[in-house]
N, C-alpha and C positions, 0 to 999 in steps of 0.2 A: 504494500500500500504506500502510495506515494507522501512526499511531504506534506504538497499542497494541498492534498485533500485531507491529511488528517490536522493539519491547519482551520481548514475549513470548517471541519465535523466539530476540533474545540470551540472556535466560534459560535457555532449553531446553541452546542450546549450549554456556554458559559451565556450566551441570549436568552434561553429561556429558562435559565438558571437565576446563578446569585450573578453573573456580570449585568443582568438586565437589571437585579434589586442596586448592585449599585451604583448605576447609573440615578436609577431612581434615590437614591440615600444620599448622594452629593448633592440633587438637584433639592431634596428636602431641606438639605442643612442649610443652603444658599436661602432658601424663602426665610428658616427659622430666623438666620441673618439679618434679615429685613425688616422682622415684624418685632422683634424684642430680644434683649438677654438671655442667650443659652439658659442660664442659671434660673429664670422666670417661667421658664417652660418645662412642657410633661413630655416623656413617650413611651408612649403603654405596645408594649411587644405583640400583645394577647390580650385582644378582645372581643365584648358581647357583639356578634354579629344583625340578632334581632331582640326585640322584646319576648316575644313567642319565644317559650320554651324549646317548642319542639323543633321550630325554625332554626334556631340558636344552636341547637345541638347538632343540626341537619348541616346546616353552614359551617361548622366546627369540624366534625369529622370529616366535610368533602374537601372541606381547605386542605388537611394535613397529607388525605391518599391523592388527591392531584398533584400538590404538591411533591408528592416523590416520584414523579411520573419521570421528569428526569434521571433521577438516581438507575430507575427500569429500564431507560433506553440507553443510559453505558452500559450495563450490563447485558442489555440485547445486543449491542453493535461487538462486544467483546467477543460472546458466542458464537457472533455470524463469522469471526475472524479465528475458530475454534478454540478459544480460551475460557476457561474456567473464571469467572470473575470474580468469581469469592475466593478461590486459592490465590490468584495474583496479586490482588489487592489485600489478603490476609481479615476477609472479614468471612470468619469459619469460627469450628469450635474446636482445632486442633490442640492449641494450648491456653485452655481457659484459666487456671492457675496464673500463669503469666500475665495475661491477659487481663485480668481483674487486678492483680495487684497492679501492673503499672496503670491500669486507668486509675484505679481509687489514689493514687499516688498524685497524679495528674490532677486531679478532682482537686486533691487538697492543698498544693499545690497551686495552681491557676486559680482556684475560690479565693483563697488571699491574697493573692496579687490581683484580681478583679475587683474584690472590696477598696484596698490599697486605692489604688486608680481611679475607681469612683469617685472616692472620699477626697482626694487630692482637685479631681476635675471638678467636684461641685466646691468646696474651697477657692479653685481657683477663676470659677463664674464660666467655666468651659463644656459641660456636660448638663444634660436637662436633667430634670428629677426621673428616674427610670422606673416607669410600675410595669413591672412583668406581665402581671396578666390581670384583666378587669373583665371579669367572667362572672356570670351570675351563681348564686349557693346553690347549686341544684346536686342531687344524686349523682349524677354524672359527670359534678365537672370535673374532678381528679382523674379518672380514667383517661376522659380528652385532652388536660391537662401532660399528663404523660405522654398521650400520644403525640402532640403536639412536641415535646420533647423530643421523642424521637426522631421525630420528620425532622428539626432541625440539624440534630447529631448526624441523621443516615445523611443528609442533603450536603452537609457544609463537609464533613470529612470526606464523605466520597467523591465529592464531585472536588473538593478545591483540596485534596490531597492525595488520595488517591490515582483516580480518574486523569486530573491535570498533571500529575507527578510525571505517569507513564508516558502521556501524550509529547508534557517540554522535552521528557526526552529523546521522544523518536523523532520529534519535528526541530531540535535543535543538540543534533548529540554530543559538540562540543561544548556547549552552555555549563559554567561549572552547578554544580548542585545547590550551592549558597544562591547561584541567581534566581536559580527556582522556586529557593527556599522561599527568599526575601518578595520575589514576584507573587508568587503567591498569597504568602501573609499583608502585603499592603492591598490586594481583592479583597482578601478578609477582612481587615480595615474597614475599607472602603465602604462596603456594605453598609456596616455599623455605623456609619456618620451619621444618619437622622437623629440616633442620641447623644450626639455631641463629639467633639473632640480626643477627648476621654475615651469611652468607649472606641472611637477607633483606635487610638494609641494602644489602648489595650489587649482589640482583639489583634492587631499589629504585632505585638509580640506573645502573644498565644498563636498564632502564626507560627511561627519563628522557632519557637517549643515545639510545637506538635510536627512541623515537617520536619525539623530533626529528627527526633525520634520515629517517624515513618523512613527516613533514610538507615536508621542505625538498625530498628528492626524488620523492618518490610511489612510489617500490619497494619490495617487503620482500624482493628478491633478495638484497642484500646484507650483510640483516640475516640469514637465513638462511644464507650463505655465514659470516658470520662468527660464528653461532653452531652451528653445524656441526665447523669448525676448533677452538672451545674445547672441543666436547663429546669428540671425537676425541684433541686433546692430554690433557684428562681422563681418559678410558678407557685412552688405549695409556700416557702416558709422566709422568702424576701424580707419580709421587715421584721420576723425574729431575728434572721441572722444580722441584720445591720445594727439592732440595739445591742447584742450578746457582741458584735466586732465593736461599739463605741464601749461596752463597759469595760473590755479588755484592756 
């Protein structure tokens, strides 16, 4: 398969992927810019789509399984190309041991330096207030909750580490691996900017972390495992953890 078409095929994915979100996430920060102070403003990750419950729930769950519609089509094009795409990219259950510890490692790890970063960006008037999710109290919203988690963990790891990893390097084989790294991790950035400056710096160098360790070990289980547990403690218990990080 030639360069330019697998050039091509990143583009397509990273479009209707996270490259499209941040496009959309720079053009967001630019208006926030306009209308008032970072520090003045909210952005809610996760929220009530309708009044109607049933609506609400309906909208909830179609958002997360379309949303990984992506994630399904590298995975199909990997196939069509006779590859196993859960063995190459390392999202199996050959060494779950491993696997768990270094996510939870990850988790505790990047959860502090996330708080960190916050806490510095809304100090320094650069970062919005960030509410995770604003979802109605219903039976169900933990479940969607989580689900919602993990559409972001399978979406952002496999596609902006995995997926992309394999790609820069057949479409640019001399490119050293830090560029990748670093290309990479300012997408994942980028994304993030509708909550501020902060939040991209942040997720910039949780970038920078997690494709290393997808170089060192060649899984993105892990990274997924540990950015599944951040989105999760985000969703369910955000403003315990902020007052238990200010009493510390």
């Amino acid at each position: 398969m030639s360069r330019r078409f697998l050039g091509w095929e990143l583009a397509i994915v990273l479009g209707l992927s996270l490259g499209r979100s941040a496009v959309y996430a720079v053009l967001r920060l630019i208006e926030r810019l306009s209308l008032a102070p970072l520090a003045e403003q909210s952005a809610t990750v996760q929220s009530s789509r309708s009044r109607a419950e049933f609506f609400d729930l309906s909208y909830q769950v179609l958002d997360s399984l379309f949303a990984l519609f992506p994630v399904v089509l590298v995975c199909y094009l990997f196939f069509l190309q006779g590859m196993n795409p859960f063995r190459r990219f390392g999202l199996d259950l050959r060494r779950p041991v491993r696997d768990l510890s270094l996510g939870v490692g990850l988790f505790l790890i990047i959860g502090l330096g996330t708080l960190v970063v916050y806490g510095l960006g809304r100090a320094a008037g650069i970062t919005t207030e960030i509410i995770p999710a604003d979802v109605g109290e219903h039976w169900w919203t933990t479940p969607v909750l989580i689900l919602a988690a993990l559409r972001h963990s399978l979406l952002e790891e496999v596609i902006m580490i995995a997926y992309l990893f394999d790609r820069a390097r057949r479409i640019w084989p001399r490119a050293s691996i830090w560029l990748i790294i670093l290309a990479a991790a300012l997408l994942r950035g980028a994304y993030h900017l509708y909550q501020g400056f902060g939040p991209g710096i942040g997720n910039l160098l949780m970038g920078i972390i997690f494709g290393w360790i997808y170089h060192r070990y060649g899984r993105v289980m892990p990274l997924v495992i540990a950015h599944l547990l951040l989105d999760v403690v985000a969703f369910l218990a955000f403003p315990l953890v902020l007052q238990l990080f200010a009493l510390a």
